[in-house]
RODREN-397948 format. One record per residue (C-alpha): x negated, y negated, z; residue in three letters. Coordinates in steps of 0.05 Angstrom, whole numbers, plus 5000, padded with zeros to 4 digits. Layout:
REM residues N
XYZAla;...
//
This chain:
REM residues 973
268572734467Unk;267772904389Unk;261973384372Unk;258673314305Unk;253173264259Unk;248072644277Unk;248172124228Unk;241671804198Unk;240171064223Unk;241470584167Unk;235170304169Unk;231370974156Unk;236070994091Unk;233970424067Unk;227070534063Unk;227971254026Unk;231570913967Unk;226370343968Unk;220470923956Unk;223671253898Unk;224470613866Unk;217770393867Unk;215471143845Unk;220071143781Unk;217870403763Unk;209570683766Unk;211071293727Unk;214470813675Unk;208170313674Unk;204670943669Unk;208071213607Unk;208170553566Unk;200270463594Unk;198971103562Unk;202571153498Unk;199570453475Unk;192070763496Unk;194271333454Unk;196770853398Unk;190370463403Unk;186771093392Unk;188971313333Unk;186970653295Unk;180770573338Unk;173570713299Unk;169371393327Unk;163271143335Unk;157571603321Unk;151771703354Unk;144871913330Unk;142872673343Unk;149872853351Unk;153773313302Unk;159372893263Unk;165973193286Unk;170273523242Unk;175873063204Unk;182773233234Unk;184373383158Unk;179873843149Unk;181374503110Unk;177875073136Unk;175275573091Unk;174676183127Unk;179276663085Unk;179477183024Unk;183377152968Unk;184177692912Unk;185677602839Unk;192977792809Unk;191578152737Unk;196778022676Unk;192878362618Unk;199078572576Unk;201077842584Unk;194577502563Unk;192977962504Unk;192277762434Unk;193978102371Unk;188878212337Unk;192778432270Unk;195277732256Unk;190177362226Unk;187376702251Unk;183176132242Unk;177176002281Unk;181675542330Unk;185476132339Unk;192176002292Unk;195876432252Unk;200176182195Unk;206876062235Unk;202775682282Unk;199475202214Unk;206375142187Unk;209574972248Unk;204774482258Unk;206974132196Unk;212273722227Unk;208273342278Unk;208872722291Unk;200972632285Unk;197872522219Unk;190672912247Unk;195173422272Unk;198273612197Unk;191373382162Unk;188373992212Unk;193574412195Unk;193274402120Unk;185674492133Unk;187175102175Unk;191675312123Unk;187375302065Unk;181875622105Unk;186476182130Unk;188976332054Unk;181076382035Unk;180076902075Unk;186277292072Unk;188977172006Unk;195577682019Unk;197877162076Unk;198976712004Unk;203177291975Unk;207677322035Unk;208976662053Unk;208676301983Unk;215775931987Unk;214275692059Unk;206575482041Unk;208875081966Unk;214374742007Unk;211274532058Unk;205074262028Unk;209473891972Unk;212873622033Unk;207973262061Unk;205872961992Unk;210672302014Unk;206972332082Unk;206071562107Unk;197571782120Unk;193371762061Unk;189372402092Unk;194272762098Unk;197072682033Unk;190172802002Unk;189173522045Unk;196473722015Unk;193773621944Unk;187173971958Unk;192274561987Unk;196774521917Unk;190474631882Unk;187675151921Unk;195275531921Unk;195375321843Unk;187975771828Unk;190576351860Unk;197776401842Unk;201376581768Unk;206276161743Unk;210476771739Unk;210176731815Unk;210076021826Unk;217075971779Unk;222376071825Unk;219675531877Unk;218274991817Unk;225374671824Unk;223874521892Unk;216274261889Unk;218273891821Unk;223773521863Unk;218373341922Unk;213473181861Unk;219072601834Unk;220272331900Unk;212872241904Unk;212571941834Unk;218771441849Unk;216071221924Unk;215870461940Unk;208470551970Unk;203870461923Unk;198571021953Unk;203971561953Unk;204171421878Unk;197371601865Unk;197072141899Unk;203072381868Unk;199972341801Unk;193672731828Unk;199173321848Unk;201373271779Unk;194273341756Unk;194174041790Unk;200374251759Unk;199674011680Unk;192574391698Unk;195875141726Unk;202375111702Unk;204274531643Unk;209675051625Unk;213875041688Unk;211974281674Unk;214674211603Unk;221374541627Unk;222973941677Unk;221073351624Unk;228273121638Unk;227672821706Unk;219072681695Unk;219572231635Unk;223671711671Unk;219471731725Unk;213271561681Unk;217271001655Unk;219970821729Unk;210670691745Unk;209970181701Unk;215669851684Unk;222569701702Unk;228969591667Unk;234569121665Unk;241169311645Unk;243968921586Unk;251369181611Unk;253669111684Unk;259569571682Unk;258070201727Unk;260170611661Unk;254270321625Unk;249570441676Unk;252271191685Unk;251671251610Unk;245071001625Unk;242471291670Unk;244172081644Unk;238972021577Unk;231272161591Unk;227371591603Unk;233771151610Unk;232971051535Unk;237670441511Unk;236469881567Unk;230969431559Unk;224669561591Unk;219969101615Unk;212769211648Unk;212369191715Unk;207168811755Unk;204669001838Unk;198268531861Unk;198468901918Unk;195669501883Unk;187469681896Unk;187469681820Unk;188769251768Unk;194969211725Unk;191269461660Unk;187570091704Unk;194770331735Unk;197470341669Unk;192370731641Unk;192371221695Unk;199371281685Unk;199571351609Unk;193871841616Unk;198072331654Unk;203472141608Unk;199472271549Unk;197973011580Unk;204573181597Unk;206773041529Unk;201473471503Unk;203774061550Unk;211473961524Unk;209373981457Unk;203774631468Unk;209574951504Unk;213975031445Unk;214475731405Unk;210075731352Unk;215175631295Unk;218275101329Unk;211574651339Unk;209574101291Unk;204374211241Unk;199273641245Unk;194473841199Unk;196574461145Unk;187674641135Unk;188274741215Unk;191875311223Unk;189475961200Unk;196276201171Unk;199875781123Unk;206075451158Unk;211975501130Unk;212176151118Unk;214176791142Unk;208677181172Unk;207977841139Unk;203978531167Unk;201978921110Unk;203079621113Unk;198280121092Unk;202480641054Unk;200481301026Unk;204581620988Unk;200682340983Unk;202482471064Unk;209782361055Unk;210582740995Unk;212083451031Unk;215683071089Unk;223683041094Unk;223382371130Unk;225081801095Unk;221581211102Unk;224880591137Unk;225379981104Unk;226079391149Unk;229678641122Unk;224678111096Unk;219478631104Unk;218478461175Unk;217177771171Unk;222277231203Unk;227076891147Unk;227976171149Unk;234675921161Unk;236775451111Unk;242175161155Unk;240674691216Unk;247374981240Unk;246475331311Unk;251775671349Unk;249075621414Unk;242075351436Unk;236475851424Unk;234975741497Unk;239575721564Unk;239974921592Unk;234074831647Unk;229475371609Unk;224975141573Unk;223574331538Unk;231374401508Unk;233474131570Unk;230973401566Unk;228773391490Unk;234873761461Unk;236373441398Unk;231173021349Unk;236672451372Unk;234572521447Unk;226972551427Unk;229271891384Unk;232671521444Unk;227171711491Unk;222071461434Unk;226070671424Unk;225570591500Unk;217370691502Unk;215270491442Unk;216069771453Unk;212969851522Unk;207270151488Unk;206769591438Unk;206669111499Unk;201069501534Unk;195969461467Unk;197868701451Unk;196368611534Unk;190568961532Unk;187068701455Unk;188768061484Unk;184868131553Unk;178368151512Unk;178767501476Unk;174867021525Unk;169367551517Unk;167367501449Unk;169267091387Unk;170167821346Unk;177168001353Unk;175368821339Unk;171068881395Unk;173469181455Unk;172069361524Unk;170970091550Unk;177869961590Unk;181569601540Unk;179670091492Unk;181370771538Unk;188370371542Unk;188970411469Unk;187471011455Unk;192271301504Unk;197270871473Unk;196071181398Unk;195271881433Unk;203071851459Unk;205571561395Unk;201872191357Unk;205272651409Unk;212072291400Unk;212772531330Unk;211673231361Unk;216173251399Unk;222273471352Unk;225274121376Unk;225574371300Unk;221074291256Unk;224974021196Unk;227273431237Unk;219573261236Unk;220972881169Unk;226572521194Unk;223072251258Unk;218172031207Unk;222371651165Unk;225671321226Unk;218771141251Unk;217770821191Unk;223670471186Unk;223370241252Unk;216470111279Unk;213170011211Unk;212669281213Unk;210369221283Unk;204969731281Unk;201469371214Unk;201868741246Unk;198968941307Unk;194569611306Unk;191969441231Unk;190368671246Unk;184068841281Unk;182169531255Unk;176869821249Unk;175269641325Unk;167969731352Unk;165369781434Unk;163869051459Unk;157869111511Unk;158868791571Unk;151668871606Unk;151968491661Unk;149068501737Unk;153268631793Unk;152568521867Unk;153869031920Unk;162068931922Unk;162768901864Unk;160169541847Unk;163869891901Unk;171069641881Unk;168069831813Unk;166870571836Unk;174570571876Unk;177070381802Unk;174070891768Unk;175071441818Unk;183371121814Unk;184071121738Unk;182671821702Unk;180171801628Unk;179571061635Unk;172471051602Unk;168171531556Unk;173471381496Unk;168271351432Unk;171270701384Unk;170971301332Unk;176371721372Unk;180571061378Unk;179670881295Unk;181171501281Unk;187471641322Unk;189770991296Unk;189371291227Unk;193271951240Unk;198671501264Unk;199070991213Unk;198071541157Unk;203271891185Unk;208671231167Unk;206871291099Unk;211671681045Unk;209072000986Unk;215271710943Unk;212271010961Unk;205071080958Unk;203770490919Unk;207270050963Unk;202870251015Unk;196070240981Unk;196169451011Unk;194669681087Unk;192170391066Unk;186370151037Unk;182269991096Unk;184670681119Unk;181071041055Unk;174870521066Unk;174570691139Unk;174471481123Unk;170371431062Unk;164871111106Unk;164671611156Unk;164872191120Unk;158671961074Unk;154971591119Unk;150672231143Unk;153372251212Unk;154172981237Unk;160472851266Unk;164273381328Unk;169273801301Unk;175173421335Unk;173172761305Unk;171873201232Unk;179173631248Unk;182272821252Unk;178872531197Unk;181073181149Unk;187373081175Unk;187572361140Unk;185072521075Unk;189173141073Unk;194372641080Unk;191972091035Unk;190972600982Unk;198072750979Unk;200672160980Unk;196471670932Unk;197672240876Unk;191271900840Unk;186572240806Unk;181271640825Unk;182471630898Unk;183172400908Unk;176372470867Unk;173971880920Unk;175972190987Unk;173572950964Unk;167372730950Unk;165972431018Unk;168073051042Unk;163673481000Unk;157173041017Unk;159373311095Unk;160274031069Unk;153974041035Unk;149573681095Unk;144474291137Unk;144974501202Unk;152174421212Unk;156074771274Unk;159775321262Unk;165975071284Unk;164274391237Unk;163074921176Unk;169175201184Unk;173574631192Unk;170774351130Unk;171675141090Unk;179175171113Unk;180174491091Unk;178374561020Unk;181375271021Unk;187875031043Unk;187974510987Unk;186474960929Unk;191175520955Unk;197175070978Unk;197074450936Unk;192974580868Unk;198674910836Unk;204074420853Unk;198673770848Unk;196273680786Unk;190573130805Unk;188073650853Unk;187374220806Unk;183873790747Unk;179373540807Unk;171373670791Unk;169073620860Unk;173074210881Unk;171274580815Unk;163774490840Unk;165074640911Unk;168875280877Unk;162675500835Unk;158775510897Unk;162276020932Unk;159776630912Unk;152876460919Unk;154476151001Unk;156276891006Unk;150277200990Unk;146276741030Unk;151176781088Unk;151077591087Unk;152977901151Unk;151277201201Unk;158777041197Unk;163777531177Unk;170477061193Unk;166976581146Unk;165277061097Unk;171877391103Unk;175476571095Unk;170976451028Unk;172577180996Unk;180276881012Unk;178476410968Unk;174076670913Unk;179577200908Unk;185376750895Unk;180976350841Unk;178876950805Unk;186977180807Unk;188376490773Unk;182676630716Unk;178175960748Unk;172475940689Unk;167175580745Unk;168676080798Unk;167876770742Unk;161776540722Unk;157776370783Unk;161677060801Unk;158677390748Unk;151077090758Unk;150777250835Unk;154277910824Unk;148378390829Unk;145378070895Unk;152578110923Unk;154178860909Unk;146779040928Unk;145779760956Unk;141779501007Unk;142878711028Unk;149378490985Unk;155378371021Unk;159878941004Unk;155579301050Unk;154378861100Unk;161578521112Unk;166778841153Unk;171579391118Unk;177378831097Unk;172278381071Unk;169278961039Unk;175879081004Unk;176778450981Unk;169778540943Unk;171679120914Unk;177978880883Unk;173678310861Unk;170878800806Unk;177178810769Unk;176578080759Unk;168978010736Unk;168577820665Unk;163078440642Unk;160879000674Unk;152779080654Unk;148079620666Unk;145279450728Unk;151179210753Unk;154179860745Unk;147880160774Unk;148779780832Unk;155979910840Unk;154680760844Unk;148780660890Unk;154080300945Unk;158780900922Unk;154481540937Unk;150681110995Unk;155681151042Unk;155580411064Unk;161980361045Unk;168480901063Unk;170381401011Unk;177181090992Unk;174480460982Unk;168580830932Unk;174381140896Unk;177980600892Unk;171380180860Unk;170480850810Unk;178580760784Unk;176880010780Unk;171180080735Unk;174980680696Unk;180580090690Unk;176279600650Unk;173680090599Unk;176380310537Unk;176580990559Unk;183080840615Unk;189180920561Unk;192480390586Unk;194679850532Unk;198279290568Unk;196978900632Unk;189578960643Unk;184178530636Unk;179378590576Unk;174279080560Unk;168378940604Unk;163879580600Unk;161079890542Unk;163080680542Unk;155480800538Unk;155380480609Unk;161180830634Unk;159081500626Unk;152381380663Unk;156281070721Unk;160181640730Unk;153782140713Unk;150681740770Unk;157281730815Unk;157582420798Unk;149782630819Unk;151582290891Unk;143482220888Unk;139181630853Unk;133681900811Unk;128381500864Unk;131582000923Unk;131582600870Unk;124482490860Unk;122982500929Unk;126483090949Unk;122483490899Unk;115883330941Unk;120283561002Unk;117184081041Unk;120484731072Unk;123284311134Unk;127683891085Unk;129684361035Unk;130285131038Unk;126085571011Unk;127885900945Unk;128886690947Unk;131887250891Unk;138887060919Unk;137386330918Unk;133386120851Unk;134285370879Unk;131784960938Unk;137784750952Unk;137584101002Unk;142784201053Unk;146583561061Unk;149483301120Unk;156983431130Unk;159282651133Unk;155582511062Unk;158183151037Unk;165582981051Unk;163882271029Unk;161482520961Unk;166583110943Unk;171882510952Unk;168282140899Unk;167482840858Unk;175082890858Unk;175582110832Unk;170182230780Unk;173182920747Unk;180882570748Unk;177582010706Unk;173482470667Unk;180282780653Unk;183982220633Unk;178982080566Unk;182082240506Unk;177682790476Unk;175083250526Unk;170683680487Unk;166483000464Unk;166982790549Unk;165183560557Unk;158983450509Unk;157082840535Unk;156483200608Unk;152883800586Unk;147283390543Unk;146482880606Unk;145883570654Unk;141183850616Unk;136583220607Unk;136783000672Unk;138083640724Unk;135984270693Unk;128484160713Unk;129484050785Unk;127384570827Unk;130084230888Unk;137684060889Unk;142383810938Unk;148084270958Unk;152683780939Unk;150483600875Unk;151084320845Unk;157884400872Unk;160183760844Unk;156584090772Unk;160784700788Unk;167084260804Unk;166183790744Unk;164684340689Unk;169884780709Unk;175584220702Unk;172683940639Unk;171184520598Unk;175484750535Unk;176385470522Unk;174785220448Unk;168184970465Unk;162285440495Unk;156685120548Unk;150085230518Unk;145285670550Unk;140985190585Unk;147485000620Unk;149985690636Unk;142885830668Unk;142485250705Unk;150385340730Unk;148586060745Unk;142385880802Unk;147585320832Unk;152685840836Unk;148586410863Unk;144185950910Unk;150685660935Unk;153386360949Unk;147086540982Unk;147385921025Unk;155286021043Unk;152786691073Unk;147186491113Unk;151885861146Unk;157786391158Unk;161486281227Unk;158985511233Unk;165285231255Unk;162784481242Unk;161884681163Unk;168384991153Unk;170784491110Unk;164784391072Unk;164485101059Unk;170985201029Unk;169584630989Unk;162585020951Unk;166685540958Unk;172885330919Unk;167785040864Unk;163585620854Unk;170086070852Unk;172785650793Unk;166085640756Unk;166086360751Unk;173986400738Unk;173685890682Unk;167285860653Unk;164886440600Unk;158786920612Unk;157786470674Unk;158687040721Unk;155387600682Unk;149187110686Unk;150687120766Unk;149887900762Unk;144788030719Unk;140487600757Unk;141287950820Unk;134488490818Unk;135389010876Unk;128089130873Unk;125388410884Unk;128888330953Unk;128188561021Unk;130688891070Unk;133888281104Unk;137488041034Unk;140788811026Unk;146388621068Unk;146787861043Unk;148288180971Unk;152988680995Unk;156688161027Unk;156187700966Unk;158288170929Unk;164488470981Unk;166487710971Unk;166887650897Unk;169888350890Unk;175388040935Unk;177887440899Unk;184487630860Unk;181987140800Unk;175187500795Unk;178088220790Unk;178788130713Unk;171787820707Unk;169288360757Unk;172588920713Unk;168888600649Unk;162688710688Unk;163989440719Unk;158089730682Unk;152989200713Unk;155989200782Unk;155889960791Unk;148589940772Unk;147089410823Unk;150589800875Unk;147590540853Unk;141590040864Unk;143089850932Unk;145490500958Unk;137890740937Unk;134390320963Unk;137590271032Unk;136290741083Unk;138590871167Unk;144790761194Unk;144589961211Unk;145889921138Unk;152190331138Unk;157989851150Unk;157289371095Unk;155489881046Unk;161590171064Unk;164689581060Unk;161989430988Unk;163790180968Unk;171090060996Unk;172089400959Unk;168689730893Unk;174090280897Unk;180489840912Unk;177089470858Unk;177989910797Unk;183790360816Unk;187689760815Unk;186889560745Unk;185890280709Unk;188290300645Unk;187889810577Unk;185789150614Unk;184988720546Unk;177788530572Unk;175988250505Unk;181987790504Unk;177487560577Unk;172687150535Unk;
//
């Protein structure tokens, strides 16, 4: 039998295997049971319940935590040296900003930028090419604001910037200005001519020097051309000449502009019209047309020359030469239009688009005849108005007058001046026709008034057009009539001034009219209206119609209360046409209403005085250059008003500036006679002082001229003084003091004049030094004339009797007055002929009182000059004139002075024993000088005294051991 393990009853199997079964199908129900309640769950509602907390959401973010704060402060500072706006942004950050997309964003920046550069002005310094260039950028921006901010920015820049600065980014904004100008959107236009505005207003010269490109593109706004040639050569050749000048032209017309036709055009021809004027200002000065030759202040024409004030006397001693410059340093006038080279390099300057008077000629046959369609456009437009053809409207007539104010800067525009003629006579030839038919077919043309009421539109579209066209209304009809006449004046030639008398006429009617109807008129209508007759007057050549136009003239001249600038328009224009044309124009020179308005002159200046010295100074032009030419109506009104104008006190020679003063002066030489109390008149403004020294001398030699007593024989004018008068004028000139101011000084009390004394027998009136030095240069004048008469012992005679009638009683006298005596008498006097005694006596207290006063004013360093002066005179008085210093001497009295005077007379007397041309005199004397000294040694006493008695002993000594022996002292006298 087999042993092993038992094995397990089948049916026991069976039933195990059943069990697991069943408990692996319930945990599977169980599983899917509890994964849908779980599924069900998560979509199923929480209900809430009332008094219970709401549970938290599983989504929930809880909040219980710190943080702390991370700290860049390096990273988030600003610098604070960069300037900013108050949106915090510097200038990189504005300019940047530029080139956004967004129109608000750029219309910001160039806000930011112009309020950044207001209130750091150096930020404009530095960034000047980047701020220009970007803001003329922007001027073809598509938004309207933007484009208007940019100009407000070009303005702004413009105020605060040079042109000198501003020149070497012009190429640049002048090419963004054209682009602007040639733009196919009609808004970009107009505020391209508003930039221009900005620059003809800061800098028309940077301007002027780019009229190449900018006079096509005037042309370009309101019209446009059609080639007569379709070759491209043709239109090449075309297209190089300013303004495209040799196609045909035709105005354009845009309905789609805010503005009417006529307005665009004028705004257009407005800022042509002042770019013109800026070429034409911009010129040099001798290159610039003349429009009018009473306008300018200098004659034209000519060279101009600056006088040189030459004397000879300080270049006597000197080894210097003097130098001599070629035409006397005025500019010669070449003779030749034959140029080497242009005076200036292409692109500086208007010689790059107007080089030639052939350019300025092309340029002028391409606008003209647009012009001419623009006036017949716009006289036409006012024809359903009004049944008078003349009267215009305020915008019509702007248009006009724009039109006649380019074709009056055409002619200008010449880059010499003698091709002005020339443009003229092509004018003339060309456009002669065409401007009679239609400027003079209407003329003169008067304001048609249009009072009407509008509604509410139409005075807002009203406003737009007004604000769109500048200059387009305030244009007076007189302004337009008048321009109208420069023009047409200008066509005429003075070879064919009777052909053109037909249409000149109404010209001459139309001036006539205004000039005499009483009408003060402005000075730029008056400068215009001179300008025509100026021109009218040279070209009629008739005695009839010159008379005519001058005297409407003359009624304007002589009406009250005129302007000054109105006074002096009118002055220079009748000054001009006497100076420059009465010579060469016979009509003008026999012309009686200049001879009147000639005659008037001199008494205009001494009712204008001192009010107006430039128009005192232009009518002394005048009355200078008629006396020079001998004009009978002008010498003797001279001669009538000549006292009240050489007046000590109120005449114009003392009033006037120093020039004019000169010319007054040198007016003497011309007056026909010299009276008394003219001549009395004439010393008064010598030894007053009003006038300077060398002009007094030079009136003394001028009056010393036109007497008999001159020596001259040939070339001067006719004896106009009578040698009674002559004398006294040069006593008088001589005195330095009227005989009213002599008078008074003798009632003078001891604070005017010093006291007299033994050294000092005269009250001598100490003058001041300027009227000292003032008279001792007319001393000098009087004494050289004095010297030039033939007899001098009669001229000496004549002296001594009018000394001793007039002076010698006087117990006061100026200082200056007894040196001139001294000065005079001791150049005149004739070792034949002996002073009488009165004289010597009278000589003698001058001398000694001047002495005495020399001593007392020792060591003033003010009077130095002054003092040699008395000095010099009294030692030639005693040196020249006989017994004159023996007088001196013997009325020096030892006894009748005091204490004080001892050492005044030793010093006198030390001084005279001094002078090397006294010692002979002194010697002739030696027994009257030792007894004043044995006098003075006895009477003074101590030792203060002892050094200038010592002095006087010692000079006493040297004195007479020097000239011991057989002196000849009689041969002395």
């Amino acid at each position: 039998m087999v042993v092993g393990r038992p094995r397990k009853p089948i049916n026991q199997s069976h039933d195990k295997l059943g069990a697991d079964v069943e408990t692996r199908l319930a945990h599977t129900d169980n599983w899917k049971m509890t994964k849908k309640r779980k599924r069900q769950d998560d979509f199923q509602k929480v209900k809430l319940k009332v008094g219970k907390k709401k549970p938290k959401p599983d989504n929930a973010t809880d909040v219980n935590f710190r943080t702390k704060g991370i700290r860049l402060p390096e990273q988030l500072k600003r610098d604070g040296s960069v300037p900013t706006t108050h949106r915090q942004l510097s200038i990189k950050d504005l300019l940047s900003q530029l080139h956004h997309y967004s129109g608000g964003v750029k219309q910001g920046a160039l806000a930011g930028l112009r309020e950044l550069l207001s209130l750091h002005p150096h930020l404009l310094e530095q960034h000047l090419s980047s701020v220009l260039s970007e803001a003329a950028a922007v001027l073809t921006d598509k938004d309207a604001a933007v484009r208007a901010a940019a100009v407000r920015l070009l303005r702004f820049a413009a105020q605060c910037v040079p042109a000198e600065r501003a020149a070497p980014f012009f190429p640049l904004l002048s090419a963004h200005l054209t682009c602007a100008m040639t733009h196919i959107v009609e808004g970009i236009q107009e505020d391209a001519l508003r930039a221009l505005d900005v620059l003809l207003e800061h800098y028309p010269a940077l301007l002027a020097a780019r009229c190449a490109v900018l006079l096509r593109n005037f042309l370009e706004l309101i019209s446009q051309r059609r080639l007569s040639s379709s070759s491209r050569a043709g239109r090449a050749a075309e297209e190089r000449k300013p303004g495209g000048a040799g196609g045909a032209w035709a105005l354009s017309v845009n309905p789609g502009r805010t503005v009417t036709g006529q307005q665009w055009r004028l705004t257009v021809l407005t800022r042509l019209g002042c770019f013109l004027q800026a070429v034409v200002d911009e010129r040099p000065s001798e290159e610039r047309g003349n429009p009018g030759g009473f306008l300018d202040g200098e004659e034209k024409g000519r060279g101009g020359v600056t006088p040189l004030e030459l004397t000879w006397a300080e270049h006597v001693l000197k080894k210097g030469g003097l130098q001599v410059f070629e035409n006397s340093g005025a500019q010669p006038m070449a003779i030749s239009s034959f140029r080497l080279r242009p005076e200036t390099e292409p692109g500086a300057g208007v010689a790059e688009g107007l080089l030639s008077a052939e350019t300025v000629r092309g340029f002028a046959s391409t606008l003209v005849p647009l012009l001419l369609e623009v006036w017949v456009e716009a006289s036409t437009s006012e024809q359903g108005k009004t049944d008078s053809a003349h009267l215009l409207g305020p915008e019509a007539m702007s248009l006009l007058y724009q039109v006649l104010t380019i074709l009056q800067l055409l002619r200008r525009l010449t880059p010499e001046r003698h091709h002005q003629d020339d443009l003229d006579a092509w004018f003339r030839s060309s456009y002669l026709n065409d401007f009679k038919h239609h400027f003079m077919k209407n003329f003169p043309y008067g304001l048609l008034d249009v009072s009407k009421h509008k509604k509410k539109g139409e005075m807002k579209r009203t406003k737009q057009q007004a604000a769109a066209t500048v200059g387009g209304a305030g244009v007076d009809p007189l302004a337009l009539n008048l321009t109208l006449c420069q023009v047409m004046v200008s066509l005429s030639a003075r070879s064919q001034g009777g052909q053109d008398a037909e249409w000149l006429g109404p010209i001459r009617g139309f001036v006539r009219e205004t000039l005499s109807s009483g009408v003060k008129l402005s000075s730029k209508h008056l400068a215009g209206l001179l300008e025509v007759v100026w021109k009218l007057v040279l070209t009629h050549k008739s005695r009839a119609v010159t008379e005519e136009l001058l005297q409407a003239v003359h009624m304007q001249y002589q009406q009250m209360n005129l302007t000054l600038p109105v006074r002096t328009l009118l002055l220079r224009f009748f000054s001009r046409l006497y100076l420059q044309e009465h010579q060469a124009q016979p009509h003008i020179a026999r012309s009686k209403v200049l001879s009147r308005w000639l005659a008037a002159l001199p008494l205009q200046l001494v009712q204008l005085g001192s009010r107006n010295p430039h128009l005192s100074a232009q009518l002394l032009q005048t009355v200078q250059a008629a006396a020079a030419w001998k004009n009978k109506d002008l010498l003797q009104s001279l001669q009538t008003h000549a006292c009240r104008l050489y007046d000590p006190q109120e005449g114009s020679v003392v009033l006037l500036p120093a020039e004019s003063q000169q010319r007054l002066v040198q007016l003497v030489y011309f007056l026909p006679l010299l009276p008394a109390d003219l001549l009395s008149c004439l010393s008064r403004c010598c030894t007053t002082g009003r006038i300077s020294a060398s002009l007094a001398a030079s009136l003394v030699r001028l009056v010393h001229i036109r007497s008999s007593l001159c020596g001259w024989s040939a070339g001067r004018q006719e004896v106009a003084v009578s040698d009674v008068d002559y004398f006294s004028f040069l006593f008088s000139t001589l005195a330095g003091f009227s005989s009213d101011k002599l008078a008074t000084l003798q009632q003078a009390g001891e604070d005017v004049a010093l006291p007299p004394s033994p050294l000092s027998p005269l009250s001598l009136y100490p003058t001041p030094l300027e009227q000292f030095n003032h008279h001792w240069v007319l001393v000098e004048e009087v004494c050289h004339c004095l010297e030039t008469v033939g007899s001098r012992s009669q001229c000496f005679d004549v002296l001594q009797n009018a000394i001793c009638k007039n002076l010698t009683g006087l117990q006061v006298v100026p200082d200056s007055m007894a040196a001139a005596l001294l000065r005079v008498v001791s150049r005149l006097l004739d070792l034949s002929f002996l002073p009488n005694e009165v004289l010597l006596r009278f000589l003698s207290d001058c001398c000694l009182s001047l002495l005495s006063l020399l001593e007392q004013e020792q060591g003033a360093p003010d009077h130095a000059e002054k003092s040699e002066a008395v000095r010099g005179a009294c030692l030639a008085a005693l040196s020249s004139v006989p017994r004159l210093l023996r007088l001196v001497l013997q009325s020096l009295r030892v006894a009748d002075l005091c204490e004080e005077e001892f050492s005044q007379l030793a010093q006198t007397l030390s001084f005279l024993l001094r002078q090397s041309q006294l010692r002979n005199h002194m010697l002739a004397n030696a027994a009257l000088l030792q007894h004043i000294i044995q006098d003075l040694t006895r009477y003074c006493q101590g030792e203060a005294q002892e050094q200038w008695l010592t002095d006087l002993l010692y000079c006493y000594s040297v004195t007479l051991s020097t000239h011991r022996g057989n002196l000849g002292l009689r041969d002395i006298y």
